[in-house]
C-alpha positions in Angstrom: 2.5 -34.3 7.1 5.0 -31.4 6.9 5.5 -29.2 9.4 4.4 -25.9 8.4 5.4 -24.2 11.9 8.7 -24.0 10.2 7.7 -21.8 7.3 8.1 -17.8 7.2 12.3 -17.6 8.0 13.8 -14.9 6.0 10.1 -13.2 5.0 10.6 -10.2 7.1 14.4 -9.5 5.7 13.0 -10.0 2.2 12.1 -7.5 -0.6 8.4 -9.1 -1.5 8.1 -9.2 -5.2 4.6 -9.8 -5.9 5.0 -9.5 -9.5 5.6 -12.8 -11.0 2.9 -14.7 -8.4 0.2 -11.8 -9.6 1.0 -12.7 -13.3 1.1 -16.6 -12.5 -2.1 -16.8 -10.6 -3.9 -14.9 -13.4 -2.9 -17.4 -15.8 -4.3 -19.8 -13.8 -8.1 -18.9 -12.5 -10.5 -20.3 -14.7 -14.1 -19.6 -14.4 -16.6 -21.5 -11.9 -20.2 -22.7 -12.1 -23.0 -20.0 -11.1 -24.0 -20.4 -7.8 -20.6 -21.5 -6.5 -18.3 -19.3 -4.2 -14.3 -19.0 -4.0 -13.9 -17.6 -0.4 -9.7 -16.7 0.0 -9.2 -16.4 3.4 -5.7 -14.5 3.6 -3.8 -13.0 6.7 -0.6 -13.9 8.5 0.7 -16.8 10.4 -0.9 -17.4 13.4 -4.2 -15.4 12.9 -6.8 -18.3 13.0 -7.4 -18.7 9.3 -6.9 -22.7 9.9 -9.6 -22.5 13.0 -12.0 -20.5 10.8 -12.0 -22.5 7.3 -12.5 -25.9 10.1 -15.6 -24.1 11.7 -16.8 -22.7 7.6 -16.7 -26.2 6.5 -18.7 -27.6 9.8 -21.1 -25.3 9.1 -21.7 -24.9 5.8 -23.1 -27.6 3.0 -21.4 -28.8 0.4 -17.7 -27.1 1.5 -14.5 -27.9 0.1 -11.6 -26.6 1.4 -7.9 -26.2 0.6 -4.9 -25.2 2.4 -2.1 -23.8 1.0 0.6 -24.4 3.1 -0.7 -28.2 3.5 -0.6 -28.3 -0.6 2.7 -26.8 -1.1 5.2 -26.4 2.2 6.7 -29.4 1.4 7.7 -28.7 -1.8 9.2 -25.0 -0.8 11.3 -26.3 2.3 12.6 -29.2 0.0 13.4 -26.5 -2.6 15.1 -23.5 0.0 16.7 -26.6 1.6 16.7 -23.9 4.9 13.0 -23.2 6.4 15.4 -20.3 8.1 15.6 -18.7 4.6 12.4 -20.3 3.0 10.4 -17.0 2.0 13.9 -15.5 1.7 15.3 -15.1 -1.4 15.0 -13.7 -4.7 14.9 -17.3 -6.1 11.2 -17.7 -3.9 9.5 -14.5 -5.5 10.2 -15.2 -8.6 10.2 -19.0 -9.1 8.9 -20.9 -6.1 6.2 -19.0 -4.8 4.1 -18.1 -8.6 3.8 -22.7 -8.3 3.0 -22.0 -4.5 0.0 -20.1 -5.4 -1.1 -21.0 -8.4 -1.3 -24.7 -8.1 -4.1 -24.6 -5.4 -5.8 -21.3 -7.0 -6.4 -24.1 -10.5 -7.2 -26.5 -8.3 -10.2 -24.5 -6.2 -11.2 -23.1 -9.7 -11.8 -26.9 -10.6 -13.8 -27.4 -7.7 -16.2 -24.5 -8.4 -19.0 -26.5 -9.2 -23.0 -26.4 -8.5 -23.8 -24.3 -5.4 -20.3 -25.3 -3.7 -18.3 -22.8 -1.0 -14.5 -23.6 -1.9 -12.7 -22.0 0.6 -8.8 -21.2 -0.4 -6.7 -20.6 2.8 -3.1 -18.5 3.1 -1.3 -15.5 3.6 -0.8 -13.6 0.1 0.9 -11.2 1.5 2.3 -8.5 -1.4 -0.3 -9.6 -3.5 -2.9 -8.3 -1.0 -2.0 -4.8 -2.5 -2.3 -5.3 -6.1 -6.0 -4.4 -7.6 -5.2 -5.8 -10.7 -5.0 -9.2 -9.1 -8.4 -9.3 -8.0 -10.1 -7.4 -10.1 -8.9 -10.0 -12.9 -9.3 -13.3 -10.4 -13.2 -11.9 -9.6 -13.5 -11.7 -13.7 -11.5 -14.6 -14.2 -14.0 -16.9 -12.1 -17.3 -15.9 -13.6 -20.1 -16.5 -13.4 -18.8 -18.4 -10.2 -18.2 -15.7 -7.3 -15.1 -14.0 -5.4 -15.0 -13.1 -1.8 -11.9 -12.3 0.1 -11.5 -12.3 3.9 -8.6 -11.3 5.3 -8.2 -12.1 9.3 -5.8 -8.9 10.6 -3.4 -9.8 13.4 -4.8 -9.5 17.2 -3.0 -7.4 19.6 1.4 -8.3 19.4 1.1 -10.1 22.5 -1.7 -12.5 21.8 -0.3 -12.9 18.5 3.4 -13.8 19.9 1.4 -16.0 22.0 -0.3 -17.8 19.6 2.6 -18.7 17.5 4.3 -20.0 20.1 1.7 -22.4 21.2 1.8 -23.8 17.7 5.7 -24.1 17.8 6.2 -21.2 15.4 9.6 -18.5 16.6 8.3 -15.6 18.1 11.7 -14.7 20.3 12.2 -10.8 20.4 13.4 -8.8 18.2 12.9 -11.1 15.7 9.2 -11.1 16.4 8.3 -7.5 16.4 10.2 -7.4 13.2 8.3 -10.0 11.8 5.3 -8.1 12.9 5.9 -4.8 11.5 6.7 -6.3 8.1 3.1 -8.0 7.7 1.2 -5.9 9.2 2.8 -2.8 6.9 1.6 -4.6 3.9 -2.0 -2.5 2.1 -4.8 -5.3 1.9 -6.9 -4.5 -1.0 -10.3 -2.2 -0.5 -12.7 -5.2 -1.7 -11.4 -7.8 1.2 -13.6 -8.1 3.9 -11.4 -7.8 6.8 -11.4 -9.5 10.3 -10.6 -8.7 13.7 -9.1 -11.8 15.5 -9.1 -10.6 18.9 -12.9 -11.6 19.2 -14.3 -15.2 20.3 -13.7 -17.9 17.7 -17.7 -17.8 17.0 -17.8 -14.3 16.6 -15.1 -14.5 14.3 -17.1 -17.3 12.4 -20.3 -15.2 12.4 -18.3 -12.6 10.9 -17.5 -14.5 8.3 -20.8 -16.0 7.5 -22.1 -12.8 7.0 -19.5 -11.9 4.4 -19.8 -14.8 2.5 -23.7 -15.3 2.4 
């Protein structure tokens, strides 16, 4: 299994262009049955998105559950060749990351069948701020429905904290850098968002309540 600890070097030195993923991942959705769900669960590295799709799918029938980074990070550290400079470059925006998204967003739209919760799990980032993404993925997958939690980042210390307990860099200044940049980015008005500085089963019950 790849190591996705190793993803995110050169994302906070970048200039995020959302533009070509937005347009890509609006070519893909197709719609879902009625009754089924498409749950995105977006926020950065180290938030617990991982923790709470694993609880989701525990706890609620007929789950299916995809994760982006497992689907693609091999494919975008074999094609940077540098996991320093994976989300780096202008070559990522506009070429590698519109397959990293799109590929499991067609597959979760195939999954939208009978009363089914797909749950889609990663960071979208950029694309976060663009209305027009969502607004056209929520019309995209009708009748099936759209619900978008985003998990915001705990406190800077628990965060660093957490990354490095999974292996991920979080030396200073690098860190706080890295912080600054996600954190910055607008989440759009119809996410649902998340504190992650509450128990795990609060954070779960949270959740639930969003997606019921």
């Amino acid at each position: 299994m790849t190591e996705v600890s190793r993803l995110g070097g050169g994302y906070a030195e970048s200039r995020p262009d959302p533009g070509p993923t937005v347009a890509a991942l609006l070519r893909a959705v197709r719609p879902g049955e009625a009754g089924s769900c498409l749950g995105i669960i977006a926020g950065p590295p180290g938030v617990g998105k991982s923790t709470l799709a694993a609880r989701l799918m525990e706890l609620v029938p007929n789950t299916f559950w995809l994760d982006k980074d497992t689907t693609a990070a091999g494919f975008i550290l074999q094609a940077a060749k540098d996991a320093n400079t994976a989300y780096g470059t202008p070559q990522y925006w506009q070429a590698l990351r519109p397959l990293e998204y799109a590929g499991p967003l067609s597959l979760a739209c195939a999954n939208l069948v009978g009363r089914r919760l797909v749950l889609l799990t990663g960071g979208w980032g950029p694309e976060l701020s663009v209305p027009a993404l969502w607004e056209g993925l929520r019309a995209g997958l009708a009748p099936a429905r759209l619900q978008v939690l985003h998990l915001d980042a705990p406190p800077l210390e628990v965060w660093r904290a957490r990354l490095a307990g999974r292996g991920s860099r979080s030396d200073s200044p690098w860190f706080e850098q890295f912080a600054a940049a996600l954190t910055s980015l607008p989440v759009w008005s119809g996410a649902t968002r998340l504190a992650t500085d509450q128990p795990v089963y609060a954070l779960v019950q949270a959740a639930l309540r969003a997606l019921a």
